[in-house]
PABADO-98993 format. One record per atom (N, C-alpha, C): x, y, z. Coordinates in pm, whole numbers, plus 50000, padded with zeros to 5 digits. Example, Ala and Ser with C-alpha at 12.3 -4.5 7.8 and 13.67 -1.06 7.14 Angstrom:
# PABADO-98993
513194943150780 512304955050780 513204967050780 512854977550708 513674989450714 512905000350787 
//
This chain:
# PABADO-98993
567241245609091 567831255409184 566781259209288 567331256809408 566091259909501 565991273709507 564371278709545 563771293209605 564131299109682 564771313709631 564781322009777 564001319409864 563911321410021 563371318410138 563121332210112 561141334210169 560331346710139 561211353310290 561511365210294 561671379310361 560791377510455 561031378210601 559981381310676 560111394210766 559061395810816 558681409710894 558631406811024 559621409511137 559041403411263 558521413811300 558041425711276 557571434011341 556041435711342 555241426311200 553871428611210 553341422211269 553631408711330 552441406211466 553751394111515 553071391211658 553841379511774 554031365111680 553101359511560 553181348011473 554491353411400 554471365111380 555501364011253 557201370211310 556931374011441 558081375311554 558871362111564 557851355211649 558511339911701 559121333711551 558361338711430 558981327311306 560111331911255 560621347911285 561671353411237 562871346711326 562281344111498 563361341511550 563681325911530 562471313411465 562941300311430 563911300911349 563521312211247 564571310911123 565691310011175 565591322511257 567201327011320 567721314111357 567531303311464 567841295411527 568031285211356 567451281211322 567521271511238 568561274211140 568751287711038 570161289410967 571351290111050 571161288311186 572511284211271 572761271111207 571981261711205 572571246611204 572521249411047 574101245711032 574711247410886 573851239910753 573141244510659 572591235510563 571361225510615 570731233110741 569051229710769 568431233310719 567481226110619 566441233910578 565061232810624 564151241210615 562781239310691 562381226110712 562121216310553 561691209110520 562451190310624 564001196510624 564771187910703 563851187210848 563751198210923 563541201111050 562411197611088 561571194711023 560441188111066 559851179511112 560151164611001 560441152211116 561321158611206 562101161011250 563071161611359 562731160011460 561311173711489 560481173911570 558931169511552 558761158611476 557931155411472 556651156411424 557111168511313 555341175411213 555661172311109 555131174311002 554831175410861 556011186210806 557091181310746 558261194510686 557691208310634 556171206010627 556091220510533 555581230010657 555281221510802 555151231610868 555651239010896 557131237610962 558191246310969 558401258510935 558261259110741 558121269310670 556931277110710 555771269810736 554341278810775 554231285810917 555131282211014 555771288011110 556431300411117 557311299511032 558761311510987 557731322010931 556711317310840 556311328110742 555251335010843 554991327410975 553771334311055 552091326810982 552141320510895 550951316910879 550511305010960 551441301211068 550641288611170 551391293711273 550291290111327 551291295011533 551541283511562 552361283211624 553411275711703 552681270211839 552761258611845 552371251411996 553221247412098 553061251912190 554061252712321 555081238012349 554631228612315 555071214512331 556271212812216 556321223012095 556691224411975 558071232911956 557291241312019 558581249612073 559521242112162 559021233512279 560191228912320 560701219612286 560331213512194 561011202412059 561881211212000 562131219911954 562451229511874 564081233911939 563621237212056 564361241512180 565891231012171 565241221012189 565741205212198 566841205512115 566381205411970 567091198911851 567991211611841 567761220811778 568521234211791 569141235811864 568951231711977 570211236712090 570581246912102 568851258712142 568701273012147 568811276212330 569021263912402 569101270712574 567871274512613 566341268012494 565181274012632 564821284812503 565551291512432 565091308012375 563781305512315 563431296012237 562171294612177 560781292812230 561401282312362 560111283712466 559611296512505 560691302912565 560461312112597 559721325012526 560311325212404 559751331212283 558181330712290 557841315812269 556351312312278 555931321712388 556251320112511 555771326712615 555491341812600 556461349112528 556541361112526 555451365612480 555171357712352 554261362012204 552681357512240 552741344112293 551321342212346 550951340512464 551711339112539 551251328212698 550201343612785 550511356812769 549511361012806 548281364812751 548351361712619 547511365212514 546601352212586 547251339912567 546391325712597 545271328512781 546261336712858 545081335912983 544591347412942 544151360012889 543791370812894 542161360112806 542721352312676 541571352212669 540861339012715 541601333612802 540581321312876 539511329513006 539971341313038 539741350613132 537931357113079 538781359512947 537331367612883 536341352012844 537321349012787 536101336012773 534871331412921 535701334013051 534901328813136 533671342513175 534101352513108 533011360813146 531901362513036 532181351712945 530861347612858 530491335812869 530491332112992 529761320513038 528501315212946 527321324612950 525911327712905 525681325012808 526851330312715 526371332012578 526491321512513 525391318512451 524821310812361 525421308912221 525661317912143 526121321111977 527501315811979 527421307011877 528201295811826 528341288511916 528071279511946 528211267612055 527461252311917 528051241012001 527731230111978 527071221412061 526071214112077 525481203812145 527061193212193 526871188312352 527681178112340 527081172512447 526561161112381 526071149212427 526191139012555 525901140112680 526451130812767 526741115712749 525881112612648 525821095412587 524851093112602 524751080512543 523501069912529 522621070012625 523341062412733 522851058712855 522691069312981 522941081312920 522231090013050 521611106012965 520881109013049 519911121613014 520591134913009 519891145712910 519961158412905 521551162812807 521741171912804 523001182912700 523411190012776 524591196412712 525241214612743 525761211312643 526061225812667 526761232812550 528171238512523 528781233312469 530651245112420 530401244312310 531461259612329 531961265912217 532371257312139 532461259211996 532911248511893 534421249511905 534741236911868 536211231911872 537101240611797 538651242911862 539211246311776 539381265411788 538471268511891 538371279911932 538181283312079 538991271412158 538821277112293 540211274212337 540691277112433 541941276012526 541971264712561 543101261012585 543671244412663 543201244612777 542711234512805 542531225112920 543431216412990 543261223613128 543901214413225 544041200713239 544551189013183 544781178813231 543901173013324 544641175713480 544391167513590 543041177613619 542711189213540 540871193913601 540011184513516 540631180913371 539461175413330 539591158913395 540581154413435 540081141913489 539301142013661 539461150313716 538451149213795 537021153613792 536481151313651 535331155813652 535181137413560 533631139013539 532871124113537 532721121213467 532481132113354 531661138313234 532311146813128 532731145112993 532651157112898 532171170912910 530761165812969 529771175712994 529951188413085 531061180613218 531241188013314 532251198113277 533151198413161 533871212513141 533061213213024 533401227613023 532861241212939 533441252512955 534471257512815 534691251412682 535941238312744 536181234812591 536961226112631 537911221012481 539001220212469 539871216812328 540091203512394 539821192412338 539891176412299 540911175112232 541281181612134 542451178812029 543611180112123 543611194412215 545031196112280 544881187712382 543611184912478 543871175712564 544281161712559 544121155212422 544981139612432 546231141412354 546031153412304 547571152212255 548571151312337 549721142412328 551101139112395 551571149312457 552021157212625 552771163412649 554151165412642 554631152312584 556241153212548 556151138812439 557301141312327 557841135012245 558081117012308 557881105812231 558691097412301 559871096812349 559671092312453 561711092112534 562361089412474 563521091912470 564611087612302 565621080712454 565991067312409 566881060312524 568341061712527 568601057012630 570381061812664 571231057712620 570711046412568 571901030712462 570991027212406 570941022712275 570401011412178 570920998412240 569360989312280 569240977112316 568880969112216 568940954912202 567990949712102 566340950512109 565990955112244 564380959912249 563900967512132 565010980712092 565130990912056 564740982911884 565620977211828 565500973711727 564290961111694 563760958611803 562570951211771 561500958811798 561040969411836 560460977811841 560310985111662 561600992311631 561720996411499 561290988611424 560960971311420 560580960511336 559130958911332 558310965711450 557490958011436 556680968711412 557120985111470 555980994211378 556630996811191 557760995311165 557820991111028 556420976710978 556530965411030 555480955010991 554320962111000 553950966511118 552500972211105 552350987410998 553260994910978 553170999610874 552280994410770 553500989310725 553420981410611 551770974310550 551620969610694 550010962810689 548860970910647 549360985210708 548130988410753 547990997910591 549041000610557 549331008510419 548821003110326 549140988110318 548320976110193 546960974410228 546050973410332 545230975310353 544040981110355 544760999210416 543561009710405 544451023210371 545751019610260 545721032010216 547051041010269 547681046910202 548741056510329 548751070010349 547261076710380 546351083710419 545971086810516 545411097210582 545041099410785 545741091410873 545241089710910 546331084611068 547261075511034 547411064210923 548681054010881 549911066910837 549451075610774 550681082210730 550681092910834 550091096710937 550691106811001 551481094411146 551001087911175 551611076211236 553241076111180 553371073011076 554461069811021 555581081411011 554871093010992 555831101911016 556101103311162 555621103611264 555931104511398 556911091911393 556621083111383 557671066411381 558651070011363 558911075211181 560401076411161 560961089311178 560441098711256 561041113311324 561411106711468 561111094611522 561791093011684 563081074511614 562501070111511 563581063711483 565411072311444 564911077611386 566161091511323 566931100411405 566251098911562 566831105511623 567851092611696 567121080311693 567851070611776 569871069011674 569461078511563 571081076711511 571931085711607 571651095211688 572711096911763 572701092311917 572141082011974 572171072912074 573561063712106 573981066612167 574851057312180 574411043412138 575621032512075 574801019712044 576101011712004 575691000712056 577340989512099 577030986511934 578980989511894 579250982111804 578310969911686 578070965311792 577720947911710 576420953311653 575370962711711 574080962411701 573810974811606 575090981811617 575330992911482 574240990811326 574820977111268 574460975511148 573170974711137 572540966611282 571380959411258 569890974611310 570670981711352 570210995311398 569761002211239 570851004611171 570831012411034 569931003810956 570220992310960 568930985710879 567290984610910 567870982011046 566030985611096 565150999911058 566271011411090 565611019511019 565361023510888 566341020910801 566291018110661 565151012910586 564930999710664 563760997710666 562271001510700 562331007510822 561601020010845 561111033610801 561911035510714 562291043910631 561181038810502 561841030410395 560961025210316 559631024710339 559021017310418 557761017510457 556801031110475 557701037810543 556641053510589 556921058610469 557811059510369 557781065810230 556911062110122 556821046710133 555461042010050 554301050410073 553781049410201 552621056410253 552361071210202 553351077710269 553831092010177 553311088310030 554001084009940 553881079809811 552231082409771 552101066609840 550251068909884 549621077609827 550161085909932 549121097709987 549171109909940 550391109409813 550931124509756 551331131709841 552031122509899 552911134310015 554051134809922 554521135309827 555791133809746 557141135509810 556971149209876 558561156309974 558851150110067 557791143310133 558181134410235 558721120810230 557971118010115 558501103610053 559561102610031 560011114109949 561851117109916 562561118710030 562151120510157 563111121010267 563021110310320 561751099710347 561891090010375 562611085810311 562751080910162 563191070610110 564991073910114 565211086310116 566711093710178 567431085910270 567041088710332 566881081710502 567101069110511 566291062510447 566671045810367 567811043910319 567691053510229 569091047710136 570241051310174 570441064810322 571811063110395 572301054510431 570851049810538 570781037210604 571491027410599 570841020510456 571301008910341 572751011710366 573141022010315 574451024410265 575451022810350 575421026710467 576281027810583 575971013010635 574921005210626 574970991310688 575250981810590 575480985110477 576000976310376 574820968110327 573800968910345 572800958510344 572030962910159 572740955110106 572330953609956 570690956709938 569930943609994 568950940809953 567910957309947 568310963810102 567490970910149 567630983910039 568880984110000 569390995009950 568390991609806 568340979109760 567660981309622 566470983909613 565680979109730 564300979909794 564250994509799 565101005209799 565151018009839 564791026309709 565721021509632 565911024709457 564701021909380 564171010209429 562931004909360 561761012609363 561721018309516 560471028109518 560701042409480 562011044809446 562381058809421 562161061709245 562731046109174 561971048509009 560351046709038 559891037309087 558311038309102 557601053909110 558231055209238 557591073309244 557891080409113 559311079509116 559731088608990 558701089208808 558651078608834 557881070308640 556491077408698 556011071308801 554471078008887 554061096308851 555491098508881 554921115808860 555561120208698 555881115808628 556311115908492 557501118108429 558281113508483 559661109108487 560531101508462 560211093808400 560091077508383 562031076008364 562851086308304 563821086308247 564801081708416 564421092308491 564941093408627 564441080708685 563011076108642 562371062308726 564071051408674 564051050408535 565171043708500 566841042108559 566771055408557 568361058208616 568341052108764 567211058408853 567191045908995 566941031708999 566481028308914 566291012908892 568211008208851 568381010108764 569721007508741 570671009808818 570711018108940 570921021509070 571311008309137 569921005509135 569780995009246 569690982309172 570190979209101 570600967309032 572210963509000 572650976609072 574030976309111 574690964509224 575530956609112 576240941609197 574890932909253 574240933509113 572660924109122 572990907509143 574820905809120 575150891209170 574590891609313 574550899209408 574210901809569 572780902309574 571820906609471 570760903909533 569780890809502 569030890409537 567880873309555 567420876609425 567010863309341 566230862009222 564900875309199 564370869409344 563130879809405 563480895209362 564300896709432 564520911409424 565240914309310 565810911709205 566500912009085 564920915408998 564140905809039 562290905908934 561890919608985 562010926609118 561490937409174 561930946109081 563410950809070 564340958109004 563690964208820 564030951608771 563780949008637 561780949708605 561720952308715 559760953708720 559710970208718 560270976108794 560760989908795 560800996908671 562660988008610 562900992308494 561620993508388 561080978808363 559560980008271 559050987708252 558480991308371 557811000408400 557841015808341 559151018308329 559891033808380 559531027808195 560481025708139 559771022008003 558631019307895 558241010807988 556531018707944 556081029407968 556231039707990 556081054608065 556481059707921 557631055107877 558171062307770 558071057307632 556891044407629 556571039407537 557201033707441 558371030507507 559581021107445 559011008907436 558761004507357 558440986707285 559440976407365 560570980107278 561430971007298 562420975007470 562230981907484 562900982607625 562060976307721 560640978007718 559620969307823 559570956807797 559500949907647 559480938007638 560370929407675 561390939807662 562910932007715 563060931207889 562290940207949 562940945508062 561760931108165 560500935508092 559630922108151 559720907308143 560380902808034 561200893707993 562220889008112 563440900008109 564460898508274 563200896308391 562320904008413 562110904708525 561070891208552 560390881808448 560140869508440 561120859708448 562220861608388 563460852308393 563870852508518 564030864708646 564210863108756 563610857408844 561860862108839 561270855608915 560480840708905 561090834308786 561210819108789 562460813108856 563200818808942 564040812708999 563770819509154 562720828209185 562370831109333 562400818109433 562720822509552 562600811709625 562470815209769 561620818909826 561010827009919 562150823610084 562620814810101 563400807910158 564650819010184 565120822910047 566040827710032 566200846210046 564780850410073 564640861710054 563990868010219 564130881810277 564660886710383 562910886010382 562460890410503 560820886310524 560010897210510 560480910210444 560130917910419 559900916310261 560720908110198 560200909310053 558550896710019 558280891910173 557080880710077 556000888610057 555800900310023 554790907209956 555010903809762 555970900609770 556400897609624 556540892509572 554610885109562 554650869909545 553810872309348 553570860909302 553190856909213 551790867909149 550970870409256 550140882609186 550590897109184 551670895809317 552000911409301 553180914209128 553710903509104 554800905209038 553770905708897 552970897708857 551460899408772 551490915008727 551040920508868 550820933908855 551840944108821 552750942908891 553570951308829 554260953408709 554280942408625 554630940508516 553530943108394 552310940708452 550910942808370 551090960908353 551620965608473 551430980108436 552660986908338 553230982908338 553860983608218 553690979308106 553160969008051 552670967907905 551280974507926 550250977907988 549300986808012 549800999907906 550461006607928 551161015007884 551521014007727 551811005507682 552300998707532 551010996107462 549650989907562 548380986607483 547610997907456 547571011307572 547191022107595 547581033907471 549291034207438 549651039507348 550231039907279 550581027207246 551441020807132 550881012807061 549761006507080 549010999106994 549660984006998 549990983007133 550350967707143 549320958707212 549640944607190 547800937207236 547430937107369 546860942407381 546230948007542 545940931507622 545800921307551 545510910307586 546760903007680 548080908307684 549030906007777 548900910907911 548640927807907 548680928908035 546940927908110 546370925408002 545000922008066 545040907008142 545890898608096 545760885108142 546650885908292 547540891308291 548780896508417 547230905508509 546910916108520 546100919608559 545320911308632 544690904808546 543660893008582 544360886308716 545140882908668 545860872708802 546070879708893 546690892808895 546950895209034 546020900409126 544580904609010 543040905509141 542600891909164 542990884209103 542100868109164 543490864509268 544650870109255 545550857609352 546070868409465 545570882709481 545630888309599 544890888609698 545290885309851 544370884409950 543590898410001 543180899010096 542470907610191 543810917110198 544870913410262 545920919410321 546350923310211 546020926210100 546620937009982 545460938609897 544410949210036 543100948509918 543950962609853 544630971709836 544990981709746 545500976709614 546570964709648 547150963309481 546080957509456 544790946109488 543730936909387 543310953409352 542720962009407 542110973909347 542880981809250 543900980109264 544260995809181 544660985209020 544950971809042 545360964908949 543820961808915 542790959108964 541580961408882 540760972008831 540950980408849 541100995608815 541480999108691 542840992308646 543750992908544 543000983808437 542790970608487 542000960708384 540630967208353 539940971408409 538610981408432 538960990108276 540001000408298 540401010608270 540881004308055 541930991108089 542430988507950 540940980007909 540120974707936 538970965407875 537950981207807 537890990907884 537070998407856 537401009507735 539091011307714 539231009107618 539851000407444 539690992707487 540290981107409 539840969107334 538320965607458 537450956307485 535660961407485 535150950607501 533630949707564 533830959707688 532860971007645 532380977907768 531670976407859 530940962107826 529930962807899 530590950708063 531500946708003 532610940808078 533620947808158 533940957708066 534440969108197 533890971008256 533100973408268 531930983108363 531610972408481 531660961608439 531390952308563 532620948008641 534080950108579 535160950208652 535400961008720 534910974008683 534860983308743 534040989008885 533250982608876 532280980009000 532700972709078 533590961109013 533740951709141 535440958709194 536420966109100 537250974309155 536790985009306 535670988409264 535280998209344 534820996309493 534630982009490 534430978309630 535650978109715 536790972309690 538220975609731 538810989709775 538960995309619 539151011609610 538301022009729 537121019609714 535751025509828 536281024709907 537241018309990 537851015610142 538801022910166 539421027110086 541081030410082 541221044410122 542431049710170 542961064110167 543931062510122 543751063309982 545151059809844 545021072209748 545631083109755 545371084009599 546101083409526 547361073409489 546851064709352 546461058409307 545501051509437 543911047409385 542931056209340 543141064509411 541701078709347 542361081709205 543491083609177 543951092209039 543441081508946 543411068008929 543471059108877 541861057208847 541221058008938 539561064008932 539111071208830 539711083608878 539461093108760 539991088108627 540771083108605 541101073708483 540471066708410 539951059908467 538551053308471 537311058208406 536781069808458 535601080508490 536111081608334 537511086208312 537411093508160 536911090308016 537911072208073 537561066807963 536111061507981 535461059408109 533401054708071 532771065307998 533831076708016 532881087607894 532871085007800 533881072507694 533601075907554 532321069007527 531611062807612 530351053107617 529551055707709 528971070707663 527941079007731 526701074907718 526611069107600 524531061807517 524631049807623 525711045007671 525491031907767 524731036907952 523651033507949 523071038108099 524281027908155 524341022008205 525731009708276 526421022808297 527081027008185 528571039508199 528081046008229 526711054608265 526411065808313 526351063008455 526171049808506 525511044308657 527511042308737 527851040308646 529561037308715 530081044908716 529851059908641 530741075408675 529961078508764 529001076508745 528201086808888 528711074809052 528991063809074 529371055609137 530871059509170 531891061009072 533181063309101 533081082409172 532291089109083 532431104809179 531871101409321 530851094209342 530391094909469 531901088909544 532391081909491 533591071609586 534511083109646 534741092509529 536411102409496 535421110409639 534171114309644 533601124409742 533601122309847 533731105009904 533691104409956 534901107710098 
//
């Protein structure tokens, strides 16, 4: 049952004015909730709420996003104006009559190649900057103070177009691909996942664009797909709430374009998350979801499904439900045939499928007392047969082998899989690579007399610090 929405006060200051009047505007649109409204306009869902409650002020560019979607006539801009816009010159005003002063300032550097400093105020505490003043100057140096953050930030949202073209949908394809890349790569963390939320907050709006018939389906799928991708990242990154709206978003998508595959691809990451945060029962119920009229989907994706299910089962330390479920999901993917499958699934090749199935009997060797020597050998394969372009799964799947050898096996062998995990992991902005770390860290404690295990916890905290 969701939380009362906290009571606010518009009367104790201009932050908590303007947020009484978002609310206002926002319980107009029937069954909006904060968390909805966010992509909409393009932030993080929990800002919204940190808005309303007055604990974040509102940015002028934001407000008229706000303006936009709501379909308040201007009131919110204006609002802004009321609450700060003279507050903002009164104190760029005073600011200029402390030219002099010295206390708190930062060095900023002209560069390499030319001589001498000045000084601003530290970031984050001065007034916006003019645009077209700071480009006619030569130099950084030449304004003082100066906000960098507000000056490259975007003055307006991307253009949302008048008709859906096929530009439109190859566009949606190809920051989905680079997603995707950049997520297996380095993580879905700082800029990949705030990227991604901006992506699919201007894809989402393209659903009310006008858009010819024919290009309808291929529209809902592109974003669907779009969808998936920025929710992994989320996932990633323990963005959890966001993930659930991404993957939402997906699975309308799917649904309304009929497109099977995408729809199971949707389900698949929704038991993953689910089993991930300890759930495994619910991980199940979405897997079985999406294995719905599994005559329609590819061998490939049937092994995805039933890799899920495993999974969600090993969570719950069911024997015979994982053995069975890894079993299907081997029986499927001996009949893969890459040919046959949409080009979004060739991530779901021979080491990834290794892995995912290893983490599920992981689970059975961990606490059921089944032979750790299955999913250690699955493991194995999928860090020797993953490339560069998925240094996260070789890591987090060596991590795991790290993690079952150290307790199961020769420690002194963990410890050297664990090191060589850590070169991968060290790169990443994952954390369920970091949680998986600490996993790690726990079990090198039961082999504290070993200097090796004392040299690889102090190695993995430096990583998590970093």
């Amino acid at each position: 049952m969701p939380q009362p929405e906290k009571e606010l006060n518009p009367d104790a200051s201009p932050q908590e004015w303007f947020g009484a009047e978002l609310r206002y505007w926002r319980k107009r649109q029937p069954g909006l909730a904060a968390a909805q409204l966010g992509p909409m306009v393009q932030v993080s869902p929990d800002m919204i709420s940190k808005i309303e409650k007055g604990i974040y002020r509102c940015q002028r560019d934001l407000a008229e996003r706000l303006d936009d979607v709501l379909e308040t006539g201007g009131v919110l801009t204006r609002a802004w104006g009321m609450a700060w816009g003279d507050a903002d010159k009164k104190r760029g005003d005073a600011d200029g009559d402390r030219k002099r002063s010295t206390e708190g300032t930062i060095q900023v550097h002209r560069g390499r190649m030319l001589v001498g400093e000045t000084s601003a105020p530290l970031l984050g505490s001065v007034p916006p900057v003019d645009r077209r003043a700071f480009l006619a100057y030569t130099s950084l140096a030449a304004i003082a103070p100066i906000d960098l953050a507000g000056l490259v930030a975007p003055t307006a949202p991307p253009e949302i177009p008048k008709r859906i073209r096929p530009r439109e949908l190859d566009h949606l394809r190809l920051v989905a691909d680079g997603i995707h890349r950049w997520d297996n790569t380095q993580g879905g963390g700082g800029l990949v996942g705030d990227f991604a939320s901006r992506s699919l907050a201007w894809a989402v709006r393209l659903l009310s664009v006008d858009c010819p018939q024919q290009l309808r389906p291929d529209l809902l799928s592109s974003i669907a797909r779009l969808g998936i991708v920025v929710g992994a990242t989320h996932f990633d990154a323990y963005a959890h709430d966001d993930a659930r709206i991404a993957f939402k978003v997906a699975s309308e998508c799917a649904e309304e374009a009929g497109d099977w595959w995408l729809r199971a691809k949707t389900f698949s990451f929704l038991s993953r998350q689910a089993t991930w945060l300890g759930d495994p029962d619910e991980g199940l119920t979405y897997a079985e979801k999406g294995l719905v009229r599994s005559d329609r989907l590819t061998p490939t994706i049937r092994a995805m499904m039933h890799s899920a299910r495993a999974r969600a089962f090993g969570k719950m330390h069911d024997v015979q439900g994982t053995m069975a479920a890894v079993g299907e999901a081997d029986d499927a993917f001996a009949h893969s045939n890459p040919a046959e499958d949409p080009t979004w699934m060739r991530y779901y090749d021979a080491p990834q499928h290794h892995g995912d199935t290893a983490h599920a009997l992981w689970d059975l060797a961990i606490h059921a007392e089944q032979d750790p020597g299955r999913a250690a050998d699955r493991f194995a394969k999928a860090v020797a047969g993953h490339s560069d372009d998925y240094a996260r799964s070789r890591g987090i799947s060596g991590t795991k082998l790290a993690s079952l050898v150290m307790v199961k096996g020769d420690p002194m062998q963990a410890i050297a899989l664990g090191h060589r995990a850590l070169t991968d992991v060290g790169r990443l902005t994952s954390q369920r690579a970091a949680e998986d770390l600490k996993e790690l860290r726990r079990f090198t404690g039961q082999h504290r007399t070993l200097e090796e295990a004392a040299h690889l916890r102090q190695r993995i905290t430096a990583t998590l610090k970093a």
